[in-house]
N, C-alpha and C positions, 0 to 999 in steps of 0.2 A: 705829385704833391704840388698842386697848385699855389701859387704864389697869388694874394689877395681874395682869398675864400671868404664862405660867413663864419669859416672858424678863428681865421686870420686878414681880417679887412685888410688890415694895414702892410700885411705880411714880413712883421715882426720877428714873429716864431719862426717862418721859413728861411729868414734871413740871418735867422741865430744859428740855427741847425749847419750854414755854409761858412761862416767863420773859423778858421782856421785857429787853435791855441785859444779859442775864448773861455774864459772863465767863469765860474759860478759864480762869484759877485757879479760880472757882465751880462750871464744870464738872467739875475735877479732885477737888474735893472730895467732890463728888457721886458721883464713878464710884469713888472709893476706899468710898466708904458701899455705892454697890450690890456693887462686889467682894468685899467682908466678909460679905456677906449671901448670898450666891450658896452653896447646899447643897454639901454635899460630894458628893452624888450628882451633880453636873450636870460638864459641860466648861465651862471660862470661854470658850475659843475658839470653841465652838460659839454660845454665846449672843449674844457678841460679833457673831458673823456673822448672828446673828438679829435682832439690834439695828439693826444697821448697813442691813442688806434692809429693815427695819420704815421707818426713819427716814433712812436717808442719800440719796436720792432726794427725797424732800420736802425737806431740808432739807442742800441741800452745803455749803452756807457756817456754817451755823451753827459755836458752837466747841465744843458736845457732837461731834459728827459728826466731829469733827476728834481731841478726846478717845477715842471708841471705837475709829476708826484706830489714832490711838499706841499704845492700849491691845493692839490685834490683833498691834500688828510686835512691841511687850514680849514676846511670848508666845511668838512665832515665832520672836527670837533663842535660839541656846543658851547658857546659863547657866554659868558655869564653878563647876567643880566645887571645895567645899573639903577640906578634911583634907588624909590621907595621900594621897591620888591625885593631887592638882593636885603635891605635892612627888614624887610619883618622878618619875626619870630613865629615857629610854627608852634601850636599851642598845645 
């Protein structure tokens, strides 16, 4: 597991995953840092699923692993829409 990949530039996520006692708020922290940094050329979805392949098998309990989860379903729900759309009426 490389440290500085294209899934992990920064090597964030690799360096959550060696934290000793770190916590789910510290994870959440961290993945809002790596989410900001993630190019506009890449999918967040896909890397997620990259993430999750790299690290979720070696580590199921940990609370990153459980973070990049949440992270996955956020992505997958749909989003509702604002403006004028969400206010029409369907006739």
């Amino acid at each position: 597991m490389p440290k500085g990949d294209n899934l992990d530039p920064k090597g964030l996520i690799f360096e959550a995953y060696r934290i000793d006692g770190i916590t789910t708020a510290e994870c959440r922290t961290i993945f809002l840092d790596w989410a900001l940094s993630v190019p506009g050329t890449h999918v967040p979805a896909d890397l997620l699923s990259g993430l999750l392949k790299q690290y979720g098998d070696d580590f199921p309990d940990h609370p990153m692993t459980q973070t990049l989860r949440d992270g996955q379903e956020q992505i997958a729900q749909p989003r509702r829409r604002g403006g004028w759309r969400s206010r029409q009426r369907d006739a």
